[in-house]
Backbone of each chain as nested JSON, in Angstrom:
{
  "chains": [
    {"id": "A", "residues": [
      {"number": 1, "name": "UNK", "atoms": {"N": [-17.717, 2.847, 6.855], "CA": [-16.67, 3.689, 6.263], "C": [-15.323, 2.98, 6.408]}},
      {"number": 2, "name": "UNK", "atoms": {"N": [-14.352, 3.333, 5.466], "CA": [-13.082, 2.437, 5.641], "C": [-12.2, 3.454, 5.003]}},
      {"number": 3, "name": "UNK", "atoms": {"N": [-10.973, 3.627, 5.792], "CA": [-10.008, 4.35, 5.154], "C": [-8.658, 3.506, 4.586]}},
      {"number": 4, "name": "UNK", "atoms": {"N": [-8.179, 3.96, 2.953], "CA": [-7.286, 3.129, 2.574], "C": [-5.959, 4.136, 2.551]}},
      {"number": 5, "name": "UNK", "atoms": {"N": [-5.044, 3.941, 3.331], "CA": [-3.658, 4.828, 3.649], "C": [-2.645, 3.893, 2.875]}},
      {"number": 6, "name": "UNK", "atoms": {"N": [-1.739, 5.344, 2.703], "CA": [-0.704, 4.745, 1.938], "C": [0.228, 5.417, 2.47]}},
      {"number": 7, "name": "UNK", "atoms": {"N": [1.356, 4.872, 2.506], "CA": [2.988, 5.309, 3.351], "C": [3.856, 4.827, 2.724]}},
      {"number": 8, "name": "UNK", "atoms": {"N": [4.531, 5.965, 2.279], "CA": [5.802, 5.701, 1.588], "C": [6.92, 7.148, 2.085]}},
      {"number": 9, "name": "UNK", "atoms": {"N": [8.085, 5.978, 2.017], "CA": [9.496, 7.26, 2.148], "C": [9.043, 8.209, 1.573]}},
      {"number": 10, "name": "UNK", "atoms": {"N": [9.456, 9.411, 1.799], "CA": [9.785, 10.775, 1.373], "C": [10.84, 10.824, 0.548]}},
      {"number": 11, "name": "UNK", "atoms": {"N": [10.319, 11.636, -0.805], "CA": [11.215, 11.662, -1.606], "C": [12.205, 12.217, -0.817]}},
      {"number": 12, "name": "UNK", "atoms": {"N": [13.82, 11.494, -2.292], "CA": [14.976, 11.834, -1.457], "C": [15.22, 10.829, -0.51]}},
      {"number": 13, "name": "UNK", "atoms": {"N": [14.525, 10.07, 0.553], "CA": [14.965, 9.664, 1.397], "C": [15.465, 7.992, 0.711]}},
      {"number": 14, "name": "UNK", "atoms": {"N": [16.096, 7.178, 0.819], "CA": [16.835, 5.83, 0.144], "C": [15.567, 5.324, 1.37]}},
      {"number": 15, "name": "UNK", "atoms": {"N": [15.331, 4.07, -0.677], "CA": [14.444, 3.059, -0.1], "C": [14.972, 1.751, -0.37]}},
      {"number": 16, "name": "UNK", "atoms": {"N": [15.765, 1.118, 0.875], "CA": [16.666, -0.052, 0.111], "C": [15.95, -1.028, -0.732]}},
      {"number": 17, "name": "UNK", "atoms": {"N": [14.537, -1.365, 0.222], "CA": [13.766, -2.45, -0.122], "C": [13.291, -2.172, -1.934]}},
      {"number": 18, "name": "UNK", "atoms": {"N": [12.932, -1.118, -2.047], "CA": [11.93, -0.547, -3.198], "C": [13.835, -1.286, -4.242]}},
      {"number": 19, "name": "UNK", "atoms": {"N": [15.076, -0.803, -3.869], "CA": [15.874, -1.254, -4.753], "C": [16.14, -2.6, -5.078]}},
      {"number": 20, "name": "UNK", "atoms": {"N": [16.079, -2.928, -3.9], "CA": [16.217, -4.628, -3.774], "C": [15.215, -5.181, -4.833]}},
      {"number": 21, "name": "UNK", "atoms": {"N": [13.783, -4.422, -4.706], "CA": [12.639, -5.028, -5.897], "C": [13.459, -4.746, -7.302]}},
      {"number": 22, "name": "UNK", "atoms": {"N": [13.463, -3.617, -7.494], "CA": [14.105, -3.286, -8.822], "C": [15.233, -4.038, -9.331]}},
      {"number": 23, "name": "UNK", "atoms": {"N": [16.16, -4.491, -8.508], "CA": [17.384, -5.411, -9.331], "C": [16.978, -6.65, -9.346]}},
      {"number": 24, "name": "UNK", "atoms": {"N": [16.026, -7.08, -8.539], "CA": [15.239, -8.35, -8.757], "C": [14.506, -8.517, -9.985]}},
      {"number": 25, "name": "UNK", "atoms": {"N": [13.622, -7.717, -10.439], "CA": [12.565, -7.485, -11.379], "C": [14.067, -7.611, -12.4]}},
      {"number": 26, "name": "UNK", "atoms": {"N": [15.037, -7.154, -12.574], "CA": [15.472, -7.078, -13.348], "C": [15.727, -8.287, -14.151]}},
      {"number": 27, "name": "UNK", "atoms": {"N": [16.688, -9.067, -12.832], "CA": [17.45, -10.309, -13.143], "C": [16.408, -11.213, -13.242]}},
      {"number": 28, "name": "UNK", "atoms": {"N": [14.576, -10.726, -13.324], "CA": [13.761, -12.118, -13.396], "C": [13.413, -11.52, -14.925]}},
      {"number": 29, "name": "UNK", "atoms": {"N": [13.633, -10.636, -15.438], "CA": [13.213, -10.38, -16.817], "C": [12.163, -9.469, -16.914]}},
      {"number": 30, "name": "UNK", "atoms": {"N": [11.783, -8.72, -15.972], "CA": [10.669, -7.932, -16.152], "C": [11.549, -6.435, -16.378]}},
      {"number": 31, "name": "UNK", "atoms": {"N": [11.506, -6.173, -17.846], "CA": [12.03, -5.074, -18.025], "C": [11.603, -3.969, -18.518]}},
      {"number": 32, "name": "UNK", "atoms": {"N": [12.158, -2.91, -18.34], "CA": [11.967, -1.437, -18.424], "C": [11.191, -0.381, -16.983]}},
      {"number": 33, "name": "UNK", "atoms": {"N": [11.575, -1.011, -15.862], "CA": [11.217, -0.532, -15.027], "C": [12.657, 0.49, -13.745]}},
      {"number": 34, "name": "UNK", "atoms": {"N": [12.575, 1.628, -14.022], "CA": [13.245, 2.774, -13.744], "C": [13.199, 2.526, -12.299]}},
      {"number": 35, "name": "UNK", "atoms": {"N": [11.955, 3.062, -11.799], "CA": [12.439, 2.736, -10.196], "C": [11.405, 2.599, -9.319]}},
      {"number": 36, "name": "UNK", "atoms": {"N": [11.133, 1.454, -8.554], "CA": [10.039, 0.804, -7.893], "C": [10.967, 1.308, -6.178]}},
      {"number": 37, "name": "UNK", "atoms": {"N": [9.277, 1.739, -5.682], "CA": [9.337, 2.034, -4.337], "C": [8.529, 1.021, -3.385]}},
      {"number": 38, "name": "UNK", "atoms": {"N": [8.566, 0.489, -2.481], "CA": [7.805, -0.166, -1.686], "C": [7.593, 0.646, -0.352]}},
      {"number": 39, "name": "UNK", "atoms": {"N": [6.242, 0.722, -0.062], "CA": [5.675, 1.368, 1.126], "C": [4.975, 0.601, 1.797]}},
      {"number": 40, "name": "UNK", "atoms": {"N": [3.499, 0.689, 2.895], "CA": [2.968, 0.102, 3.125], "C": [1.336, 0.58, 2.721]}},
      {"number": 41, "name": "UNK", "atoms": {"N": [0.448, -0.475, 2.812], "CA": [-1.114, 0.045, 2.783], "C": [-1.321, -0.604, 3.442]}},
      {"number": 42, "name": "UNK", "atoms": {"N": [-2.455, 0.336, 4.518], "CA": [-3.349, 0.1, 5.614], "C": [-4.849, 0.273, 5.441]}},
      {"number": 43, "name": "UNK", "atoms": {"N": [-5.722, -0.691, 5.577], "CA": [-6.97, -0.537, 5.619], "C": [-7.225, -0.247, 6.894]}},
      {"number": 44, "name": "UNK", "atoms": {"N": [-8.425, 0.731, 7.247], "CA": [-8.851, 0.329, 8.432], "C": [-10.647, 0.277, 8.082]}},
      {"number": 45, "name": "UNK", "atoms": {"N": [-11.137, -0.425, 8.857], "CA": [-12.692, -0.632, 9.097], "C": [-13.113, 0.52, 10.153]}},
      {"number": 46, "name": "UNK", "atoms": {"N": [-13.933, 1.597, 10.145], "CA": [-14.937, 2.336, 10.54], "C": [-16.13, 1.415, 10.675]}},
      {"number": 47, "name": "UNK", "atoms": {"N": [-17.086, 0.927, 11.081], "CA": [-18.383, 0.594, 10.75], "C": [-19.04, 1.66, 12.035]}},
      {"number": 48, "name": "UNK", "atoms": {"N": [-19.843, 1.9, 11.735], "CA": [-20.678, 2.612, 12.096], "C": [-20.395, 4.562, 12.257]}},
      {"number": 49, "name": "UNK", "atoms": {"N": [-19.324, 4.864, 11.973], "CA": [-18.832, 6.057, 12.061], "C": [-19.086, 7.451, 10.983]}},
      {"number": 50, "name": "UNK", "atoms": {"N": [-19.482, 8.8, 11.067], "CA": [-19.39, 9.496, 10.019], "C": [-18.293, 9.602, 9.095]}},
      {"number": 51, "name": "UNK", "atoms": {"N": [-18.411, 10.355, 7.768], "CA": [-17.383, 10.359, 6.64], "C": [-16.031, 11.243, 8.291]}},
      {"number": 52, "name": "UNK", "atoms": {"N": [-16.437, 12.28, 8.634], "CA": [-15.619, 13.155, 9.422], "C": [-15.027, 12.693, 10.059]}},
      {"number": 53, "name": "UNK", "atoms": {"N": [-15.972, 11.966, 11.311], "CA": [-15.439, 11.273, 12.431], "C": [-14.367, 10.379, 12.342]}},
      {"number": 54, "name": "UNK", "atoms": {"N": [-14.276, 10.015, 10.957], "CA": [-13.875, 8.65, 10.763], "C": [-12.13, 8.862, 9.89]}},
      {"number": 55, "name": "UNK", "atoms": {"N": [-13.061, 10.305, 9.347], "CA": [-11.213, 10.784, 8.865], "C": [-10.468, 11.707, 9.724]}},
      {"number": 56, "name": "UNK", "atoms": {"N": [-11.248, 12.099, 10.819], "CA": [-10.538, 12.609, 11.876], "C": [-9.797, 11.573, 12.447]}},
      {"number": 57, "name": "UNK", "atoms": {"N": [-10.097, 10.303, 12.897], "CA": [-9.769, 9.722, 13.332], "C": [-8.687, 8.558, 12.475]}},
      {"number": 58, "name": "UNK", "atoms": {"N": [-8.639, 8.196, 11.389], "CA": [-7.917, 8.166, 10.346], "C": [-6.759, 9.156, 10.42]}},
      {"number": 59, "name": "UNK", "atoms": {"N": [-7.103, 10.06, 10.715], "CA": [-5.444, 11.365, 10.324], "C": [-4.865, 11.231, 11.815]}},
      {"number": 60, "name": "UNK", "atoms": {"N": [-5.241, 11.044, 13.19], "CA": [-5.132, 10.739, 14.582], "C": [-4.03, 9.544, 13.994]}},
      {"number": 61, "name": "UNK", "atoms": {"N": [-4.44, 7.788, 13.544], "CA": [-3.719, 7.109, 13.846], "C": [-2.772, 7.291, 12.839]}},
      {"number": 62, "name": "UNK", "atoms": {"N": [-2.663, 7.909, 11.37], "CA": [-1.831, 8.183, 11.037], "C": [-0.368, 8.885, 11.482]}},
      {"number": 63, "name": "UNK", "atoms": {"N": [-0.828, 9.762, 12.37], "CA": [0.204, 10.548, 12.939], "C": [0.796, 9.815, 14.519]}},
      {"number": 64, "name": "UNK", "atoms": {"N": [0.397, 9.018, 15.082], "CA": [0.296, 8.345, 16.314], "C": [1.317, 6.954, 15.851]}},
      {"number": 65, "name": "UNK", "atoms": {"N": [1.018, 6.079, 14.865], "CA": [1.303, 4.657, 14.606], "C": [1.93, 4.367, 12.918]}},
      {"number": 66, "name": "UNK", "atoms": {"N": [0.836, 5.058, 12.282], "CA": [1.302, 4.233, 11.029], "C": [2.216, 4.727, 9.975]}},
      {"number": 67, "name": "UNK", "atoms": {"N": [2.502, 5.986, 10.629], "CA": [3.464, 6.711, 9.532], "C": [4.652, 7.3, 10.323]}},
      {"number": 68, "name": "UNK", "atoms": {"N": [6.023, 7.303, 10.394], "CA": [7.36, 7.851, 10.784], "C": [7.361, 9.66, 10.498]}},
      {"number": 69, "name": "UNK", "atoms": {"N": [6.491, 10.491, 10.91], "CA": [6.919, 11.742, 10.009], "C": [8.154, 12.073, 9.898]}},
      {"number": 70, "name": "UNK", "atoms": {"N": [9.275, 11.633, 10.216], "CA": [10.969, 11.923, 10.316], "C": [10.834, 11.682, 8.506]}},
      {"number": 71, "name": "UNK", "atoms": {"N": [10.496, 10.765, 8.162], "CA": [11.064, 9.997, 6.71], "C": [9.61, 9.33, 6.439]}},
      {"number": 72, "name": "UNK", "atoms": {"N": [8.532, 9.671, 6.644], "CA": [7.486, 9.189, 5.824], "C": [6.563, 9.784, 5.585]}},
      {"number": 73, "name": "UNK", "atoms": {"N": [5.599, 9.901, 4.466], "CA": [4.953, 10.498, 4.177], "C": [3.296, 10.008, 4.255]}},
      {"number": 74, "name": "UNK", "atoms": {"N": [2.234, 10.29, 4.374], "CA": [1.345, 9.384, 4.449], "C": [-0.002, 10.285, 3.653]}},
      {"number": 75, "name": "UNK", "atoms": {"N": [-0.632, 8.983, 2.789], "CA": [-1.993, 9.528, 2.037], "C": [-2.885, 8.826, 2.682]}},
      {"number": 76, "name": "UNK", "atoms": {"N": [-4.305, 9.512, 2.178], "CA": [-5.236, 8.271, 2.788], "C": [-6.347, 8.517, 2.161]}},
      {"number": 77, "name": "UNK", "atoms": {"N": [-7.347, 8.28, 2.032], "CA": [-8.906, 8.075, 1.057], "C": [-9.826, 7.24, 1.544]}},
      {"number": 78, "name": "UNK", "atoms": {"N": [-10.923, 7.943, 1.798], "CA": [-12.278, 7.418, 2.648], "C": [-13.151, 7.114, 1.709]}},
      {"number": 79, "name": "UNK", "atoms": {"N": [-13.337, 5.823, 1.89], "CA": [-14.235, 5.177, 1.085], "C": [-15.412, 4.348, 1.743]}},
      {"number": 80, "name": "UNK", "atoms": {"N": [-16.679, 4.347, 0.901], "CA": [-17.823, 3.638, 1.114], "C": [-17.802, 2.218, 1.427]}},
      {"number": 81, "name": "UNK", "atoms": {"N": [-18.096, 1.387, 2.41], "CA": [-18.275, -0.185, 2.254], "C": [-19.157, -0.675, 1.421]}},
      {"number": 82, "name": "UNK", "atoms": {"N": [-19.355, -1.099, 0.431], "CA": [-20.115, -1.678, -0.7], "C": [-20.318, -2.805, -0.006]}},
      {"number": 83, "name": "UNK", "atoms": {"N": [-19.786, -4.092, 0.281], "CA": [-20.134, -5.15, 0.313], "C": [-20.912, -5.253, 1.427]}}
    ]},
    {"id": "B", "residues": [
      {"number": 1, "name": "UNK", "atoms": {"N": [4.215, 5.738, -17.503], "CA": [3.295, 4.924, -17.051], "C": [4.406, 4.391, -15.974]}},
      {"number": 2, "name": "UNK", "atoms": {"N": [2.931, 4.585, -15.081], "CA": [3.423, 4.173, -13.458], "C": [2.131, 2.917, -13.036]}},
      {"number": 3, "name": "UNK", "atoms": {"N": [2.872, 1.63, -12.131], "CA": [1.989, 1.339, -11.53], "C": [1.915, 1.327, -10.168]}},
      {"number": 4, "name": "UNK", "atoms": {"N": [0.835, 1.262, -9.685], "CA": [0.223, 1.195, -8.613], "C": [-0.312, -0.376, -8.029]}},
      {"number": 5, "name": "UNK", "atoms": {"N": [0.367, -1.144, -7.115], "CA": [0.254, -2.367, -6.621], "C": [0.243, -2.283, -5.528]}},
      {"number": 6, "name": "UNK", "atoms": {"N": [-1.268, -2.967, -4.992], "CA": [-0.749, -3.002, -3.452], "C": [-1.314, -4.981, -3.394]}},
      {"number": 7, "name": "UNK", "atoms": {"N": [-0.491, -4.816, -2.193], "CA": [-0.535, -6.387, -2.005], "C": [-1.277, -6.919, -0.48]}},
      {"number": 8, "name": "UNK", "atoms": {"N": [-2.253, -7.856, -0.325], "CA": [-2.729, -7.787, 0.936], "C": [-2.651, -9.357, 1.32]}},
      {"number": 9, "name": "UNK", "atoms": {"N": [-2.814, -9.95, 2.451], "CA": [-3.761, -11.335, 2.919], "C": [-4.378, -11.518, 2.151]}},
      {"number": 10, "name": "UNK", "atoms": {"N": [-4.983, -12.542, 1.57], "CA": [-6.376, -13.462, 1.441], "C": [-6.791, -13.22, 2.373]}},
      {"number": 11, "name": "UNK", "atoms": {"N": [-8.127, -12.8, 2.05], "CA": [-9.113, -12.85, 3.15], "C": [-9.427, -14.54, 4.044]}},
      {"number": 12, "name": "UNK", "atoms": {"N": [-9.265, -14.189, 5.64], "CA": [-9.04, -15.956, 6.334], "C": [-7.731, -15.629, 6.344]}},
      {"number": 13, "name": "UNK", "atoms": {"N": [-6.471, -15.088, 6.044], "CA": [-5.484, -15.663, 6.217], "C": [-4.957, -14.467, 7.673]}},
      {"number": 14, "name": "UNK", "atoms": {"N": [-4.391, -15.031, 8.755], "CA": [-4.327, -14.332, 10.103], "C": [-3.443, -13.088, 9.663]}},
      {"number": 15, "name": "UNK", "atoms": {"N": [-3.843, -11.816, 9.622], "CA": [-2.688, -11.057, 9.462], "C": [-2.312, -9.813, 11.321]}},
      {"number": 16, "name": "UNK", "atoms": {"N": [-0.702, -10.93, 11.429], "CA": [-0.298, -10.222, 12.673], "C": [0.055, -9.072, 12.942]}},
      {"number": 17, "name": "UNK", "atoms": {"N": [0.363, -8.051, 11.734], "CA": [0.442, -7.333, 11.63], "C": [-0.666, -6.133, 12.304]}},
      {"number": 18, "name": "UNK", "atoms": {"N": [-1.66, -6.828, 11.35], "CA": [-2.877, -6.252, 11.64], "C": [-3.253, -5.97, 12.51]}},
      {"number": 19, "name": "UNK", "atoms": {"N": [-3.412, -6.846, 13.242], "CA": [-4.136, -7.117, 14.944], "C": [-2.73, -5.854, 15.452]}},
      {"number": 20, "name": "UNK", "atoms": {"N": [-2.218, -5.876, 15.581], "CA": [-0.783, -5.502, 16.168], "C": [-1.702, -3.918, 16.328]}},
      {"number": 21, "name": "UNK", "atoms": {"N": [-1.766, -3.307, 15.234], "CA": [-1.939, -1.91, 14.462], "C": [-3.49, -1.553, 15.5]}},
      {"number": 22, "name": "UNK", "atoms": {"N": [-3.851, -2.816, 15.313], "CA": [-5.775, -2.314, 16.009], "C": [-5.595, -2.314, 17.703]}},
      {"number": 23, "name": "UNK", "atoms": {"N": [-4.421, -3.314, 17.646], "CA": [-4.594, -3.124, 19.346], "C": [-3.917, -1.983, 20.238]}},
      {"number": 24, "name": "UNK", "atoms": {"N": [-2.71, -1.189, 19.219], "CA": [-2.076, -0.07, 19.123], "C": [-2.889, 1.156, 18.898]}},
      {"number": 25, "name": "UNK", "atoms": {"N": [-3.712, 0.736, 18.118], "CA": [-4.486, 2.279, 18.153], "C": [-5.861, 2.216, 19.17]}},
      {"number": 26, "name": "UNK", "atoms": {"N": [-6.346, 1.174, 19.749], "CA": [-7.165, 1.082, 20.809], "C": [-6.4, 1.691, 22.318]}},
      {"number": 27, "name": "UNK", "atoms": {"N": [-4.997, 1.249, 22.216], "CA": [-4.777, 1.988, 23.357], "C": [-4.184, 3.291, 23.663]}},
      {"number": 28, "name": "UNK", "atoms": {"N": [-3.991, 4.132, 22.096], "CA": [-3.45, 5.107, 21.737], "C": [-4.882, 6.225, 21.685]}},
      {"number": 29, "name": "UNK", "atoms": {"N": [-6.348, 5.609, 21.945], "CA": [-7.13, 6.807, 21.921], "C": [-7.972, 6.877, 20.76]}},
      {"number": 30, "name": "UNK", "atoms": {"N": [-7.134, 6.123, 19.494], "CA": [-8.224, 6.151, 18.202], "C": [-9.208, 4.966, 17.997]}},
      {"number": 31, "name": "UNK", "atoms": {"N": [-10.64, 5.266, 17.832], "CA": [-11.567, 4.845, 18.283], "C": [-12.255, 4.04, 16.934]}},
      {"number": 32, "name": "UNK", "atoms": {"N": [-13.228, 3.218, 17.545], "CA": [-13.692, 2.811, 16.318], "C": [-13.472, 1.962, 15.241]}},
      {"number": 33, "name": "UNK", "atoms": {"N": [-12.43, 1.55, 15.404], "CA": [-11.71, 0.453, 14.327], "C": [-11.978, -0.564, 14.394]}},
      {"number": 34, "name": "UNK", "atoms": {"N": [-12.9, -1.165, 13.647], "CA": [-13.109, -2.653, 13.888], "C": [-12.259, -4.048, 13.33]}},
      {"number": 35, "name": "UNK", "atoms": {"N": [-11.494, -2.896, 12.612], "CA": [-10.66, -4.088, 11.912], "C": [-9.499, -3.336, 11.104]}},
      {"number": 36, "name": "UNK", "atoms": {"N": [-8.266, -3.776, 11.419], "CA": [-7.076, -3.014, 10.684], "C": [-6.324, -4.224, 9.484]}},
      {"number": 37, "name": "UNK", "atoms": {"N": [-6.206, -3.649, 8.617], "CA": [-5.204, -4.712, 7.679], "C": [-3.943, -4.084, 7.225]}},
      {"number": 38, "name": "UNK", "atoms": {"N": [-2.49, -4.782, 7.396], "CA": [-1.938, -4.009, 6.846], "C": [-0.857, -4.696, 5.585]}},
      {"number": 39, "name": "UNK", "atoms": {"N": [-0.845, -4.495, 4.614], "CA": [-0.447, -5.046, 3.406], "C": [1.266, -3.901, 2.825]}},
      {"number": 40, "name": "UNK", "atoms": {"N": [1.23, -4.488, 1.607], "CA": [2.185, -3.288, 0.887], "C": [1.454, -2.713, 0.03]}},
      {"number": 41, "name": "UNK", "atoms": {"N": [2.343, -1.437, -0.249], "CA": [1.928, -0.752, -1.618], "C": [3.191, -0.521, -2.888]}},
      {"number": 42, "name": "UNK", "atoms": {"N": [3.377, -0.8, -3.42], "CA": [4.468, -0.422, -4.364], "C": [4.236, 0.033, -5.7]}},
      {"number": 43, "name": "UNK", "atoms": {"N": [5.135, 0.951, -5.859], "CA": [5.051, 2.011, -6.817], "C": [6.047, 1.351, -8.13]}},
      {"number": 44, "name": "UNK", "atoms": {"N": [5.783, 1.253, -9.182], "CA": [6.676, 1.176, -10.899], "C": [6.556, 1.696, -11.17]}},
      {"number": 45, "name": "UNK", "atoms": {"N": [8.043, 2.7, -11.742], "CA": [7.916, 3.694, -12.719], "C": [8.615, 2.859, -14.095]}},
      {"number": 46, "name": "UNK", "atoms": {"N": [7.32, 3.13, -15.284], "CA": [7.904, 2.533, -16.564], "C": [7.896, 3.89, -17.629]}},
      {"number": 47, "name": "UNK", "atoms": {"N": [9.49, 4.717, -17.729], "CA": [8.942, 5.816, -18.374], "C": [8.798, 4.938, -19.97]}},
      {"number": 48, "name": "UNK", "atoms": {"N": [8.434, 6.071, -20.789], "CA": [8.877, 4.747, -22.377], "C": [7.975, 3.983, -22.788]}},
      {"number": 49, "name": "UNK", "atoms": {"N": [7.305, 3.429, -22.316], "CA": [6.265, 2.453, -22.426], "C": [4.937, 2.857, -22.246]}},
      {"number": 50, "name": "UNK", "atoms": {"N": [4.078, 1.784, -23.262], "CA": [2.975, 1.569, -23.143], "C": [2.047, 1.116, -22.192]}},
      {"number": 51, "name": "UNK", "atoms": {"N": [0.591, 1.768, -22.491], "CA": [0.334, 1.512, -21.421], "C": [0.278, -0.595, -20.854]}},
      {"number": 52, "name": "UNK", "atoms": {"N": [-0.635, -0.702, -22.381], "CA": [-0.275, -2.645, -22.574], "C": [0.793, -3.263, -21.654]}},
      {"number": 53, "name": "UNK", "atoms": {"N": [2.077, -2.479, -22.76], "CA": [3.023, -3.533, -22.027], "C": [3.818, -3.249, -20.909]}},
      {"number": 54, "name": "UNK", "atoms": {"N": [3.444, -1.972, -20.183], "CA": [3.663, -1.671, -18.838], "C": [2.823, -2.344, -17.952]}},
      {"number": 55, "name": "UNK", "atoms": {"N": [1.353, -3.054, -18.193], "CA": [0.337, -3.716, -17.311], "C": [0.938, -5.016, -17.576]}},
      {"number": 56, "name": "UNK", "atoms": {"N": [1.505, -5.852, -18.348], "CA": [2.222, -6.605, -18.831], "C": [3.228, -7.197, -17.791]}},
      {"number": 57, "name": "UNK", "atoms": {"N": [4.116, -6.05, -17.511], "CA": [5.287, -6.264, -17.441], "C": [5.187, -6.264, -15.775]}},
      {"number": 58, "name": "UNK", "atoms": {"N": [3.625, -5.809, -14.963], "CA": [3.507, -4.861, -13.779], "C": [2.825, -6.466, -13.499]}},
      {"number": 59, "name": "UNK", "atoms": {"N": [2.071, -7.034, -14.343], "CA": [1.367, -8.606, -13.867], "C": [2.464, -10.032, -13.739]}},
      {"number": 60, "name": "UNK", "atoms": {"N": [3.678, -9.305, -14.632], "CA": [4.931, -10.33, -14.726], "C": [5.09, -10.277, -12.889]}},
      {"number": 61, "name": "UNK", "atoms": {"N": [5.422, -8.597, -12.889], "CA": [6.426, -8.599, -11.754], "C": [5.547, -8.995, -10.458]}},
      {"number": 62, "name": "UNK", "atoms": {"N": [4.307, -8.585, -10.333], "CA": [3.317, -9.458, -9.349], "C": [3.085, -11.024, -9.173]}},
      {"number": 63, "name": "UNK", "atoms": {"N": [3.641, -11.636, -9.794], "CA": [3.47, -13.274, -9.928], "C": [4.616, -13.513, -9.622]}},
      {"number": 64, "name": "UNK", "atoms": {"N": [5.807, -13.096, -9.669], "CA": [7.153, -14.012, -9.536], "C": [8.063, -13.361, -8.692]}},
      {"number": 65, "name": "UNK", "atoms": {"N": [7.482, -11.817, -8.149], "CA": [7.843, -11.279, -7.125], "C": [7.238, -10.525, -5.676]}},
      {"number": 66, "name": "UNK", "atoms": {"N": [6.482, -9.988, -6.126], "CA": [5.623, -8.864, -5.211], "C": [4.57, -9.199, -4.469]}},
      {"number": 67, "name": "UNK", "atoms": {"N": [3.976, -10.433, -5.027], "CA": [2.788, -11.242, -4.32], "C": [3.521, -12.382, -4.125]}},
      {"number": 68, "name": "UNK", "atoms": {"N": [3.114, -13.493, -2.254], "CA": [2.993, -14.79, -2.332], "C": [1.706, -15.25, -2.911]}},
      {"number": 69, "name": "UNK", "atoms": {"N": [1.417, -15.675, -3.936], "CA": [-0.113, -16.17, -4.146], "C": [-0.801, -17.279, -3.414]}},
      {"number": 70, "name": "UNK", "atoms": {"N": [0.276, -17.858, -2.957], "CA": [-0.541, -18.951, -1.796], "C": [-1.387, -17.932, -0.807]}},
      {"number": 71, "name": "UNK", "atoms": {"N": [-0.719, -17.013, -0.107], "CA": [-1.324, -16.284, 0.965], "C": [-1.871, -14.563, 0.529]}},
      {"number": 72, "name": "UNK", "atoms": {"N": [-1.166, -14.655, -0.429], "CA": [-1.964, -12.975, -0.912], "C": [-2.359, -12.619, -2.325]}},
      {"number": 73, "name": "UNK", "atoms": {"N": [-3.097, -11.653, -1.799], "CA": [-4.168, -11.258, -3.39], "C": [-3.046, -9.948, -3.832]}},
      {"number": 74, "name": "UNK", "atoms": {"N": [-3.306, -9.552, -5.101], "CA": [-2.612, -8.439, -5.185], "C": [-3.435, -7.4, -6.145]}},
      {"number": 75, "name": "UNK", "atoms": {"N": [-3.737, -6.286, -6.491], "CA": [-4.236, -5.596, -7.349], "C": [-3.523, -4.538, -7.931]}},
      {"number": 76, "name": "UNK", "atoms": {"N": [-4.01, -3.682, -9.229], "CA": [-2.886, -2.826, -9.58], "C": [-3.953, -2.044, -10.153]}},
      {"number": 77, "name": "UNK", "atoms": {"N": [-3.168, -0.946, -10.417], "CA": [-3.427, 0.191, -11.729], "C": [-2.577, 1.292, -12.027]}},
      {"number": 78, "name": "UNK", "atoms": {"N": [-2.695, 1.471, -13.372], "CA": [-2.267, 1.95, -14.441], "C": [-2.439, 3.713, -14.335]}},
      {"number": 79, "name": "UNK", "atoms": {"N": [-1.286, 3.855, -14.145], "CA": [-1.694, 6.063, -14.14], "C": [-0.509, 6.214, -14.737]}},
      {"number": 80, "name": "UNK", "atoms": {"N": [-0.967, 7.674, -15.36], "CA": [-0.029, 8.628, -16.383], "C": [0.507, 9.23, -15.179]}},
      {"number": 81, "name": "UNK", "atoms": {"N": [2.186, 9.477, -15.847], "CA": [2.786, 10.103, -15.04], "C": [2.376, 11.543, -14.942]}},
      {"number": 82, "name": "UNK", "atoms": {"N": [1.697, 12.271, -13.818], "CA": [1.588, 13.615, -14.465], "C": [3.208, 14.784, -14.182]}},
      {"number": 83, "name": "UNK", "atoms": {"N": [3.857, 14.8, -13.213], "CA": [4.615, 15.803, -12.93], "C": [5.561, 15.428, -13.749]}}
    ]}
  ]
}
């Protein structure tokens, strides 16, 4: 099992970096883009764990390490190892 | 049309990050992780546009900004704005 999290500011909250992309993208010619946010994604590896166990424990380090709840928001999605 | 990019390591390439996150949540109690990666995710909003030349414009901005391609892979996709 592997969970793929995603963390990004909370709307409202200023994302300098996500602007910094946007006036960049600009001045390189990639245009028509309104407004780019940058967050982070975290994989983590489960192997051997249930779908539950594994998003219990998934929502644990979310709230512990990988997300600020002051100013961040965090998703996440449990997925199958195929390979 | 919005994209969805997240950016990671090449697989082989040391990510310190990573290790950082697994050895943090080993001593924080969350169990099971055999392996943490942690990459970006970034969000484009292209209102106006197609979907074409919003994937276009989302593969521009991944090559000359958002990915190092020496050291990272990057992937994307394409969603309707719904709200």
């Amino acid at each position: 099992m592997k969970a793929l999290v995603t963390v990004h500011y909370k709307q409202g909250i200023l994302d300098p970096q996500g602007k910094a992309v946007q006036n960049a993208l600009k001045s390189l010619g990639v245009d028509g883009v309104s407004e780019a946010r940058v967050g982070r994604h975290i994989v983590l590896q489960f192997p051997e764990m249930s779908k539950s166990d594994a998003e219990a424990q998934t929502k644990k380090a979310c709230e512990k390490i990988l997300a600020n709840p002051v100013i961040e928001d965090y998703e996440y999605e449990m997925v199958e190892n195929t390979a």
